[in-house]
C-alpha positions, 0 to 999 in steps of 0.5 A: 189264828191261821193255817201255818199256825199248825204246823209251828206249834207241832214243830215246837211241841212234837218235833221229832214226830213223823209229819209226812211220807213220801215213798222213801222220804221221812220228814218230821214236823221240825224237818217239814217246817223248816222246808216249808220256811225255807219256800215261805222265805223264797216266794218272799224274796221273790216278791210275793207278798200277802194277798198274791195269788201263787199258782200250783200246778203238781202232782201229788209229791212233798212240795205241793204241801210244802207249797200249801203251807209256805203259802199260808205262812206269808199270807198270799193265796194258793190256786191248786191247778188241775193238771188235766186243765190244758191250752186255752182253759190253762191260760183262762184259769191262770189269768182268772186267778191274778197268778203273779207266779207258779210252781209246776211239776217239770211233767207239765213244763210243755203245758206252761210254755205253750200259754206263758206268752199269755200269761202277763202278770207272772214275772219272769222270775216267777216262773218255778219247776219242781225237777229239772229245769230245762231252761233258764226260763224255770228257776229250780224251786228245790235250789230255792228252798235250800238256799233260803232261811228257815225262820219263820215268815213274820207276817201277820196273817188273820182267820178271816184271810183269803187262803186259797182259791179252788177252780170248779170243773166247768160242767155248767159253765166257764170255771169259777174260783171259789174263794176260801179264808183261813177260817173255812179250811180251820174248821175242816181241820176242826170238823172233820177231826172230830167226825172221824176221830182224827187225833195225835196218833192217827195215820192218814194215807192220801192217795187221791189227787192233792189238787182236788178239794176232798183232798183237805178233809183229812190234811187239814184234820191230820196237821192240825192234830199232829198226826202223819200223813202218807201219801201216794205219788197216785191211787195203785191198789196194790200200793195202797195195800201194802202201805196200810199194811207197812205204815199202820194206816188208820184213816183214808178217804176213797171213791167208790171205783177205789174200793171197788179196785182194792176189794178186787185185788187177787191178793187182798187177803194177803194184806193186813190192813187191821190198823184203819180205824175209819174209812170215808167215801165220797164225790159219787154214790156208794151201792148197797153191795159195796158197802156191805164188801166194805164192811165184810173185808175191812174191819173199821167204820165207814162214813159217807160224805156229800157236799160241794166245794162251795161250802154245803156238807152231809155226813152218813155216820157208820149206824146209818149205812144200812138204815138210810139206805139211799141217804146222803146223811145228815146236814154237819156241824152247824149246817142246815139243808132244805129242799126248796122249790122255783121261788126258793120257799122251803118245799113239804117233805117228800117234794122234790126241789133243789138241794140249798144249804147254808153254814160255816164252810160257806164260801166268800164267793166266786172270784171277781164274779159277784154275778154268778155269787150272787145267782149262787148264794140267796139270803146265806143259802147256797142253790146248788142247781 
């Protein structure tokens, strides 16, 4: 059981079904299969091979799922890179993350080529832009795709592998990789399709970065329930409007300042956005006057979430909004959380401690860094500072 068995089984069983919006390109999930075989196929006559760790440096654009995708098919490892990260910190993460090759966005060319002397196990070869190549330093990835074969990888790849590695910000530190298997990102799919009624006929718009954790909750939902998923090149409140309206959203995931940018739009009245069937906000507090211009102007549920790359999440379900004001929700599917005090015993209700959790999103650890693992993770419990 592995990640790029979800897309092989919609190729076979829906494939003529719409798999992915990107501005004015349409694929199906035969089209989009074939494309992610054919990037499978080149980082393996590149050398890549199960275990390697590939870095993603792109922008929200069809190749950075592709990407996601062909990875998880041969077995190596996806390290989405932040694109803000610059200079030093670059180098730092790439060299952290093993990356024996990356694929950037010629947007972010001038990043690469002012660390790639530091950059000593990627190969020359390895070196991939989606665009234009400038130089004879970048091979073109779309030239690679599209002179590679679309059969499927025969690789063996298990649940229990490493899929891909996600970087934390480093408010508190020196970045950690944080180490997911097959498995972890399998019962997002499973998890959060459930949670918020994800299935065949669901059309998610993504208009968040890709790069970004929160970006999994609802494609790895949407993919592995043969739905569409929409996505935007970045968040423009009209934008995101008008594609509710054009594409029949039916479930997106925001931040606050999000909604507060739609709700504000002059025109929003003017936009039919009668499709969405559930709306999720995350990754900071959701005010009592948001919530209530959210429910009064979208007619659809509204979840909260909270939770931490790390592999801690609660859920406040839409008959909690207004009764547990306050409230980050309830532990998920099999999760349990506890307040806990300086000696990690489980504090009375009503003391305040630190937030530890523990359950099946649980991380494998952080990157070669079984010091800061092993100061995170106590007995199963994540600590969460």
């Amino acid at each position: 059981m592995n990640l790029g068995e979800m897309l092989r089984r919609n190729a076979t069983c829906y494939p003529d079904k719409t798999a992915l919006v990107f501005e004015d390109l349409r694929l199906s999930y035969r089209q989009f299969n074939d494309r992610v075989n054919r990037v499978a196929q080149s980082l393996l006559e590149l050398g890549v091979k199960k275990g390697d760790n590939v870095a993603s440096m792109l922008s929200n654009c069809p190749e950075a799922l592709e990407v996601y995708f062909a990875v998880a098919k041969i077995g190596a490892v996806v390290v989405p890179i932040n694109p803000m990260v610059k200079g030093k910190d670059l180098a730092m993460q790439l060299d952290n993350a093993d990356s024996v090759a990356i694929i950037v966005g010629e947007e972010y060319i001038s990043e690469v080529d002012a660390i790639r002397e530091d950059l000593g196990k990627i190969p020359p070869q390895r070196y991939l832009v989606v665009g234009e190549a400038p130089n004879s330093n970048y091979s073109s990835y779309r030239d690679l795709r599209n002179q590679s074969s679309a059969a499927e990888p025969n690789i063996e790849v298990e649940e229990n592998d490493v899929y891909n590695i996600m970087y934390t910000s480093g408010t508190t530190g020196l970045p950690k990789g944080i180490v997911m298997t097959h498995r972890i990102r399998l019962l997002y799919a499973m998890f959060f399709g459930v949670e918020y009624g994800v299935g065949y006929d669901s059309r998610i718009l993504s208009s968040g970065a890709i790069y970004f954790n929160g970006s999994f909750i609802f494609l790895m939902a949407c993919f592995f329930a043969g739905g569409t998923f929409v996505l935007l090149r970045k968040f423009d409140a009209t934008e995101v409007l008008k594609t509710i309206k054009k594409e029949k959203i039916t479930h997106s995931f925001m931040v606050p300042t999000q909604f507060i940018a739609l709700l504000a739009h002059p025109n929003f009245n003017e936009y039919d956005t009668s499709s969405l069937q559930a709306l999720v906000s995350g990754a900071a507090p959701l005010s009592k006057k948001t919530k209530e211009d959210i429910l009064a102007n979208f007619q659809c549920q509204l979840h909260e979430l909270y939770g931490l790359t790390e592999g801690i999440v609660t859920v406040l379900r839409p008959h909690e909004q207004f009764t547990k004001l306050g409230s980050v929700g309830l532990p998920h599917f099999f999760s349990q959380i506890k307040i806990v005090d300086d000696n990690l015993q489980e504090l009375p209700t009503g003391e305040i401690g630190e937030i530890a959790g523990k359950g099946p999103l649980l991380m494998l650890g952080y990157y070669k860094n079984p010091e800061a693992t092993a100061q995170a993770v106590k007995n199963g419990w994540l600590l969460t500072g």
